[in-house]
C-alpha positions as CSV (number, residue, x, y, z in Angstrom):
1,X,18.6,54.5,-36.5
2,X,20.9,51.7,-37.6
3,X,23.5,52.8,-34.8
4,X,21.1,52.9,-32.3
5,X,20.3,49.5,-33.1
6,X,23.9,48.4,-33.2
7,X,24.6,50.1,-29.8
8,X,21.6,48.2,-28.6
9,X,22.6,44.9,-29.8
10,X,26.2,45.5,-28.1
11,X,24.6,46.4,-24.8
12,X,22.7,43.0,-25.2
13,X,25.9,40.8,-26.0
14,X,27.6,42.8,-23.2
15,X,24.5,41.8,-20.5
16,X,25.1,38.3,-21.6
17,X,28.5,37.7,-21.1
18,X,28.7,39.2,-17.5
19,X,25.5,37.4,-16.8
20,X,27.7,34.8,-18.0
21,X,30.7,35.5,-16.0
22,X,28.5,35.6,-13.1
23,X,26.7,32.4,-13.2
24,X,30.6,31.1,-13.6
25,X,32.0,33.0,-10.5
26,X,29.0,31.6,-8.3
27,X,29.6,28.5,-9.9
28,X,32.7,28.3,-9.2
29,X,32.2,29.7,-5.3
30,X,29.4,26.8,-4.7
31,X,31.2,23.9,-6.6
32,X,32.8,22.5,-2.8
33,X,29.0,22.2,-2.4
34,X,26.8,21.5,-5.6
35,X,28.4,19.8,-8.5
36,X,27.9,22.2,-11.4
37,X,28.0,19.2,-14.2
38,X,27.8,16.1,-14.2
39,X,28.8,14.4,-11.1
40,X,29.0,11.0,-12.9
41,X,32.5,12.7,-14.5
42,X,34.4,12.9,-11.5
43,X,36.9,10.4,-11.2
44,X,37.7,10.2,-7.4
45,X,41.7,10.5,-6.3
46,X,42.7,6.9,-6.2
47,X,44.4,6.9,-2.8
48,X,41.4,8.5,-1.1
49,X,39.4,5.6,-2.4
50,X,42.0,3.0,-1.1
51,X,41.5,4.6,2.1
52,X,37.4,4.4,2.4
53,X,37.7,0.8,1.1
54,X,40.0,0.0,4.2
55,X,37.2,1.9,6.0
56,X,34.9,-0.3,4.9
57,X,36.8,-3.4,5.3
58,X,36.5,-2.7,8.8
59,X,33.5,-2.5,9.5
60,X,30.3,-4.6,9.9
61,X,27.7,-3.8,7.1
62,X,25.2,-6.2,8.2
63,X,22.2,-4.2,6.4
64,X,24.3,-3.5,2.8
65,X,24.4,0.1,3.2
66,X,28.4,0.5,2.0
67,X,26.7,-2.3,-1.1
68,X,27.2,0.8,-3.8
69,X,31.0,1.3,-2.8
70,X,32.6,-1.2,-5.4
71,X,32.6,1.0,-8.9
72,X,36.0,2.9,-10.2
73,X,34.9,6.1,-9.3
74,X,34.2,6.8,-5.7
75,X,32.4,10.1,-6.2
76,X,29.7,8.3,-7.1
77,X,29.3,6.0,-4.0
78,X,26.4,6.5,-1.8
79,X,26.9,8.7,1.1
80,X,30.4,10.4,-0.6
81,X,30.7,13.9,-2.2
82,X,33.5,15.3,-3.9
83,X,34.7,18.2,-5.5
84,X,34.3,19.0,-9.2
85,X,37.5,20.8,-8.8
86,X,39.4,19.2,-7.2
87,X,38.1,15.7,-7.1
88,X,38.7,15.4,-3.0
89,X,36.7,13.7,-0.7
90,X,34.6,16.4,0.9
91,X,31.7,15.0,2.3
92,X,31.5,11.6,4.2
93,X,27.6,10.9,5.4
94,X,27.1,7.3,6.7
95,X,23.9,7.9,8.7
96,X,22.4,4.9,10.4
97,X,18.5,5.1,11.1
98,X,18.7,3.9,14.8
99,X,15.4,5.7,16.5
100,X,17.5,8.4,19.1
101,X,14.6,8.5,21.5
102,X,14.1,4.8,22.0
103,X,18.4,5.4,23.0
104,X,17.6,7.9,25.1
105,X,15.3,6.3,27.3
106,X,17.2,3.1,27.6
107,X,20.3,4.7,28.4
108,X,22.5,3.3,30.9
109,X,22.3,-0.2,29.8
110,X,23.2,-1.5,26.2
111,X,19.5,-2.2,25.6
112,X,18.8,-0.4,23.2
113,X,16.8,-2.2,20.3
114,X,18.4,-2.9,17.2
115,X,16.1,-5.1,15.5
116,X,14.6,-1.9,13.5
117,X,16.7,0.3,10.9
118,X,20.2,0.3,8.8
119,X,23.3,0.7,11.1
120,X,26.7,0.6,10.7
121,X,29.1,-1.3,13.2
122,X,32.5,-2.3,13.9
123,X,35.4,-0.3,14.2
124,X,36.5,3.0,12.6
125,X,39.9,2.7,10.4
126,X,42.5,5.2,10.8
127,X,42.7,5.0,6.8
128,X,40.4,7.9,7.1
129,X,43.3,10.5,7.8
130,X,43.9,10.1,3.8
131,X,41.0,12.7,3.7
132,X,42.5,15.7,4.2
133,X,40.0,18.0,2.5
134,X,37.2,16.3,4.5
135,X,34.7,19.0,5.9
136,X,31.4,17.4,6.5
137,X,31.3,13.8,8.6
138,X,28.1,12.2,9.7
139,X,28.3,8.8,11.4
140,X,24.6,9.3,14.2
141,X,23.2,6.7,14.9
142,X,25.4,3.7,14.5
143,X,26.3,1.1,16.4
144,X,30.4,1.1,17.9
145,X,30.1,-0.4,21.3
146,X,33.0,-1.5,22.9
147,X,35.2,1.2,20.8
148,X,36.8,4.6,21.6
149,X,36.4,7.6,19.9
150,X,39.2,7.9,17.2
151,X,41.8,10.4,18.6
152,X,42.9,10.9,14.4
153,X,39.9,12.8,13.6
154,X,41.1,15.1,15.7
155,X,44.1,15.5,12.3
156,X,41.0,16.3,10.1
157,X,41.7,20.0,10.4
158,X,39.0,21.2,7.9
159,X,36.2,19.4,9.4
160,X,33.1,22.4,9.7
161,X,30.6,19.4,10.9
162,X,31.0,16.4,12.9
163,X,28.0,14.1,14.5
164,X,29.4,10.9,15.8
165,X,26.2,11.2,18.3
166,X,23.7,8.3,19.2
167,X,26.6,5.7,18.3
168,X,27.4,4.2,22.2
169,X,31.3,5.1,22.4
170,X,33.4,5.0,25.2
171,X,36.1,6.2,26.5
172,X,36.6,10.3,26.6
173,X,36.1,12.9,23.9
174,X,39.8,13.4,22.7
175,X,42.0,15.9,23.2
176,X,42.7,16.8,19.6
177,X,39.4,18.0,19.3
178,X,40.4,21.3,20.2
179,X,42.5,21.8,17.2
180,X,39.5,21.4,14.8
181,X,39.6,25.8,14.1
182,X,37.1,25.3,11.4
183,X,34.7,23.3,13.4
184,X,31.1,25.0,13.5
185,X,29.0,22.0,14.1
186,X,29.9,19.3,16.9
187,X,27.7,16.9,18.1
188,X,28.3,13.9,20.3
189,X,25.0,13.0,22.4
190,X,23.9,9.9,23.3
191,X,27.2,8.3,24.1
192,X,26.3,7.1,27.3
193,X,29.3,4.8,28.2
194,X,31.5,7.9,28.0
195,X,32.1,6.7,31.8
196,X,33.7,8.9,34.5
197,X,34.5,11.2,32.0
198,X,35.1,15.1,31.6
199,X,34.1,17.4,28.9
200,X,38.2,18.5,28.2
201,X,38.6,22.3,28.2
202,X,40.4,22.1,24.7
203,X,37.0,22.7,23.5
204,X,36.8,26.2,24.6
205,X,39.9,26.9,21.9
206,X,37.1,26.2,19.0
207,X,36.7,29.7,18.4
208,X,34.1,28.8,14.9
209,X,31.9,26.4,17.2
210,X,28.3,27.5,17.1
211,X,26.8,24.1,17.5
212,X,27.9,22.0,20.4
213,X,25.5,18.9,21.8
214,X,26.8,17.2,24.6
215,X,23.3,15.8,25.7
216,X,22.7,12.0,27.5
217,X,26.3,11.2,28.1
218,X,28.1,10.5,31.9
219,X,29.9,13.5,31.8
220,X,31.3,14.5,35.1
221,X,32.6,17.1,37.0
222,X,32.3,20.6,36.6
223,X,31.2,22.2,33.4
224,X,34.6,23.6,31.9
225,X,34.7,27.5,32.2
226,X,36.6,27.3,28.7
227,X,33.4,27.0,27.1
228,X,32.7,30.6,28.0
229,X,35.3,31.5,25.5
230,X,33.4,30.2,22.1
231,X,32.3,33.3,21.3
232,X,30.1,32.2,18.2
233,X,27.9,29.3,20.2
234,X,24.6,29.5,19.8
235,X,23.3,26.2,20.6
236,X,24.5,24.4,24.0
237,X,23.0,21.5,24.9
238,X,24.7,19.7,28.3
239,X,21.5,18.2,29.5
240,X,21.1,14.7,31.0
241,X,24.9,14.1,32.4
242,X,26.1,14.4,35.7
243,X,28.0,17.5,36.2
244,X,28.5,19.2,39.9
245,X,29.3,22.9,41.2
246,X,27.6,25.4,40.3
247,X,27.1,26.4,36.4
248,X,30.2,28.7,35.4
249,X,30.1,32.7,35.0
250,X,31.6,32.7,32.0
251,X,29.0,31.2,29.9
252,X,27.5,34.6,30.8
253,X,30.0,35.6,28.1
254,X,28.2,33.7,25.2
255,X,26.5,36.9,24.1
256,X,25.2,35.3,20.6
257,X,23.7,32.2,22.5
258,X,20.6,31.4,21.0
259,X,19.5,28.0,23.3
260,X,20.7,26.5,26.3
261,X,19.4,23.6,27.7
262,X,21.1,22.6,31.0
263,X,18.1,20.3,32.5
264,X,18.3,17.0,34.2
265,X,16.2,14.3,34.1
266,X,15.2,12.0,37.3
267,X,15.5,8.2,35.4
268,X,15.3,5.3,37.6
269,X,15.4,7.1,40.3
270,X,19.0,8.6,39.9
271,X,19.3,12.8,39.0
272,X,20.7,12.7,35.7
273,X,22.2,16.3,36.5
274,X,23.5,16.9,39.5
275,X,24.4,20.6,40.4
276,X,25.8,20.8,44.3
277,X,26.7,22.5,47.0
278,X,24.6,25.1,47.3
279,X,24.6,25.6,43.5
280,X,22.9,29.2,41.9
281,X,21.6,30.3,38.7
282,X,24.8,32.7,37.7
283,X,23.7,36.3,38.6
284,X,25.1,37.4,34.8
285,X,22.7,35.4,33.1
286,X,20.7,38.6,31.8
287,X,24.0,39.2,29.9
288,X,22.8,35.9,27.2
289,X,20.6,39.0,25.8
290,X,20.2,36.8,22.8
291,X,19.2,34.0,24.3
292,X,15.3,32.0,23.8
293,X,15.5,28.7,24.8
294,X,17.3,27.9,28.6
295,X,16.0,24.5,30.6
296,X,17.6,24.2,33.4
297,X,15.1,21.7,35.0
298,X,15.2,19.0,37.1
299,X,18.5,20.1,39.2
300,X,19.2,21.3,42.8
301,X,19.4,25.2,42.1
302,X,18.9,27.0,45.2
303,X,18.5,30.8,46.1
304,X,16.2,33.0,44.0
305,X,16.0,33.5,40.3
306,X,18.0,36.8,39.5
307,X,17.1,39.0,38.5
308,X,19.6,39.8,35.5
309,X,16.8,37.1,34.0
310,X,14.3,40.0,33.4
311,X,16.9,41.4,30.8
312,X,16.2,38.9,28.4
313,X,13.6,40.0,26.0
314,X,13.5,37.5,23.3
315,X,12.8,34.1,25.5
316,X,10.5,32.1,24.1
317,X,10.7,29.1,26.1
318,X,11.9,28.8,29.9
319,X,11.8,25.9,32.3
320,X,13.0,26.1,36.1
321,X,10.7,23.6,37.6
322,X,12.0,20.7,39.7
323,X,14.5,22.8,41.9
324,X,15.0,24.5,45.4
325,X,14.5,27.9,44.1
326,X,13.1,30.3,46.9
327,X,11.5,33.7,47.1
328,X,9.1,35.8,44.7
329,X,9.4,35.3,40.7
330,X,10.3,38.9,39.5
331,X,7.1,40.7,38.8
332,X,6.8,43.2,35.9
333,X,8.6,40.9,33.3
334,X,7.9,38.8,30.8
335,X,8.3,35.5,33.3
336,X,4.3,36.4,34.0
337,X,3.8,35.1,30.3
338,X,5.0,31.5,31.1
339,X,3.0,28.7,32.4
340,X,3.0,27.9,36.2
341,X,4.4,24.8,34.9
342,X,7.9,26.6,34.4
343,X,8.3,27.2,38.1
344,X,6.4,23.6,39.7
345,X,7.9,21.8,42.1
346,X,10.3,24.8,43.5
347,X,8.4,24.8,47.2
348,X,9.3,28.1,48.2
349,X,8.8,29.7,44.9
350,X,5.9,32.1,45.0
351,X,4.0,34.9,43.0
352,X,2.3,34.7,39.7
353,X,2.3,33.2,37.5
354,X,2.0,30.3,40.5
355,X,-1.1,30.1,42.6
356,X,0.9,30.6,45.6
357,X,1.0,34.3,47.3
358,X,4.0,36.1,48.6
359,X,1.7,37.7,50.7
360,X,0.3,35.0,52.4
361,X,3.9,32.9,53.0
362,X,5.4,35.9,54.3
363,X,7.6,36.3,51.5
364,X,6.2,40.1,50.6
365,X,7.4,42.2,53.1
366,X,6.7,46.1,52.3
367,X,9.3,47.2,55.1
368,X,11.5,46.4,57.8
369,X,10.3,44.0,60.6
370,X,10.0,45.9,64.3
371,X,10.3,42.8,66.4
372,X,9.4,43.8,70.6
373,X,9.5,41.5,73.3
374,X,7.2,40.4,74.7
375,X,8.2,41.8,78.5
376,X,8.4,45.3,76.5
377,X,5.3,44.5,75.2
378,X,3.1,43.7,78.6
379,X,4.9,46.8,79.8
380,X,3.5,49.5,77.3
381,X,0.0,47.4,77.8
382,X,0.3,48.3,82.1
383,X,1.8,52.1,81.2
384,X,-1.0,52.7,78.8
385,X,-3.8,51.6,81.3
386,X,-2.3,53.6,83.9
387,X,-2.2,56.8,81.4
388,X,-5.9,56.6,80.5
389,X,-6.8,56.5,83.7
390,X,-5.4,59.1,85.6
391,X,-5.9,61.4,82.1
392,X,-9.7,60.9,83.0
393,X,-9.1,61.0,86.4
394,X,-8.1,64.9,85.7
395,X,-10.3,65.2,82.8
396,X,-13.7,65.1,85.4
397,X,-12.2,67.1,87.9
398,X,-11.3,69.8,85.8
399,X,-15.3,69.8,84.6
400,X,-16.5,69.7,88.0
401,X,-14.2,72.0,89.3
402,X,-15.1,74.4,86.8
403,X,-19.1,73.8,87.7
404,X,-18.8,74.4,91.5
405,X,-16.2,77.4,91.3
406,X,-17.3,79.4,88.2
407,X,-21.1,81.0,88.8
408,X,-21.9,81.5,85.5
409,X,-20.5,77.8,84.2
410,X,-22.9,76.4,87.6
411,X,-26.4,78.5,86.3
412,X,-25.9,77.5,82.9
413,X,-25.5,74.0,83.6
414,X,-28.6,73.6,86.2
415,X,-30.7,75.7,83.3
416,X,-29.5,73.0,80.9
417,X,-30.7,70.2,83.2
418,X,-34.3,72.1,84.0
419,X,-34.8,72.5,80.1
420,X,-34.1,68.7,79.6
421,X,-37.0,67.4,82.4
């Protein structure tokens, strides 16, 4: 009895210290993330701190925001996290609380009202490539008019989330980007004085990307085929720009795509995006089978929808309205479920669920058309007229032939007519 005991006591202590080793090892794996401990310990490295005070120092923090960053220990300043390990700088969130949608619809001017919310402005300081172990940096919805893009953050090689959106840059997204391999999250929408600018292909070569939001910019040209090659997006938004040509195959490719919003928007009067020449949905679009978001309103899509588009099972949401598609929406597929309002404004667009018939605009044909000309036609009319006549010309004679030459046709008949007065 006492051994039992003691062999159940020694399980006990065992449980306990690999429940204890455990709660360690996931400690340890999560400590980049949570703090395990007191956060209030860690003492920050002191030349990552000399480098956000120059940050600071050049900026404009009209609304005290930065007022926490003057205490020893960095860690604890608001919007910084650091490792417990380590004591690097991993996370850098300086979030200004600028309203996006009064941006948005106030977009091509610098109009947009300031007077409400905390923002950030000025410039940002190189000093920021001190951070090295940086991973997370969120500056949306700030104020840097009048200022590029920083080409250096393209240096911060273990970046997994960036969001310099809603914060009016200029100038082009840089180059460097593309060397960001860790990169999952990228987000630079609302930048509308990104003039004349193109979306550079280096961002195809971001082979972790699965968040890219490109949304209310000037981006123009043609949509980089690169981007077929980040395997791992599920989120593309490209919406309100100005791109031309017609949509590349290769995002066909982005088999993992969850949402894809390629839609314009008709603002003062100008398309925001503007697909040319004779631009088509891709024929391979069936092949997003993952896919259940895709706008691609407001645009100048011609030709039919495919009908590759009846392969995707999942879509929950779909707008084509405000095109030149043409021809019948595929029947027998899920596109039934959407509204009519999916499909508006496509004037050659018919069968449910719009009101307007195939049938009855001659888009429903069951076979080939057998046109005859009209000489061919007056012709058959004169042969056929001709044909029933002498037919019944022969037709009587043969009957009264048979009545005047055959005596027992002749007695039956006159019998006939006596019986009928």
């Amino acid at each position: 009895m006492n051994e039992l005991v003691v062999v159940m006591i020694m399980s006990i202590i065992r449980m306990r210290l690999k429940l204890k080793m455990l709660m360690m090892m996931v400690c340890l794996v999560w400590v980049e993330v949570v703090v395990c401990g007191d956060e209030h310990e860690i003492q920050c490295i002191q030349r990552e701190r000399e480098a956000l005070l120059q940050f600071k120092a050049a900026l404009f923090d009209d609304y005290g925001m930065l007022s926490s960053w003057t205490t020893p220990h960095c860690c604890q300043w608001k919007g910084i996290r650091c490792s417990n390990l380590t004591r690097h700088v991993l996370m850098l969130d300086l979030h200004g609380e600028i309203h996006d949608d009064e941006y948005a619809y106030n977009s091509y001017e610098i109009s947009r009202s300031l007077n409400s919310g905390s923002y950030l402005s000025g410039e940002i300081h190189k000093s920021l490539m001190e951070l090295q172990q940086l991973y997370y940096f969120n500056l949306t919805s700030n104020s840097f008019y009048n200022t590029h893009i920083p080409e250096f953050l393209g240096s911060l090689t273990n970046l997994i989330s960036l969001d310099l959106s809603f914060c009016g840059f200029e100038g082009k997204i840089p180059t460097h980007f593309g060397s960001l391999s860790h990169l999952k999250y990228l987000n630079l929408a609302g930048n509308f004085h990104l003039e004349a600018s193109i979306i550079p292909p280096q961002l195809g070569n971001l082979s972790q990307l699965q968040h890219l939001d490109l949304r209310y910019n000037s981006f123009e040209g043609k949509i980089p085929s690169q981007l077929g090659n980040l395997s791992k997006l599920q989120y593309l938004d490209l919406s309100y720009n100005s791109f031309e040509g017609n949509i590349p195959s290769q995002l066909g490719n982005l088999s993992n795509l969850q949402e894809l919003y390629l839609g314009g928007n008709i603002y003062g009067g100008d398309v925001a995006l503007k697909i040319y020449d004779g631009g088509k949905i891709p024929s391979n679009i069936g092949k997003l089978s993952s896919l259940e978001f895709l706008d691609l309103s407001r645009n100048q899509f011609v030709d039919s929808i495919p009908q590759s588009l009846t392969q995707i099972d999942r879509l929950a949401m779909l707008d084509l309205s405000h095109n030149h598609l043409t021809g019948e929406i595929p029947t027998g597929t899920q596109l039934q479920s959407f509204p009519a309002s999916s499909f508006e404004d496509n004037l050659d667009l018919c069968g449910p669920p719009l009101e307007k018939s195939c049938i009855d605009h001659g888009e429903h044909v069951k076979g080939p058309k057998v046109e005859i000309d009209e000489n061919e036609n007056s012709l058959l009319s004169h042969e056929f007229y001709i044909s029933m006549t002498f037919g019944f010309v022969i037709s009587f004679w043969m009957v009264l032939g048979s009545i005047l030459f055959k005596r027992s046709w002749s007695h039956a008949y006159f019998k006939f007519s006596h019986v009928r007065r």
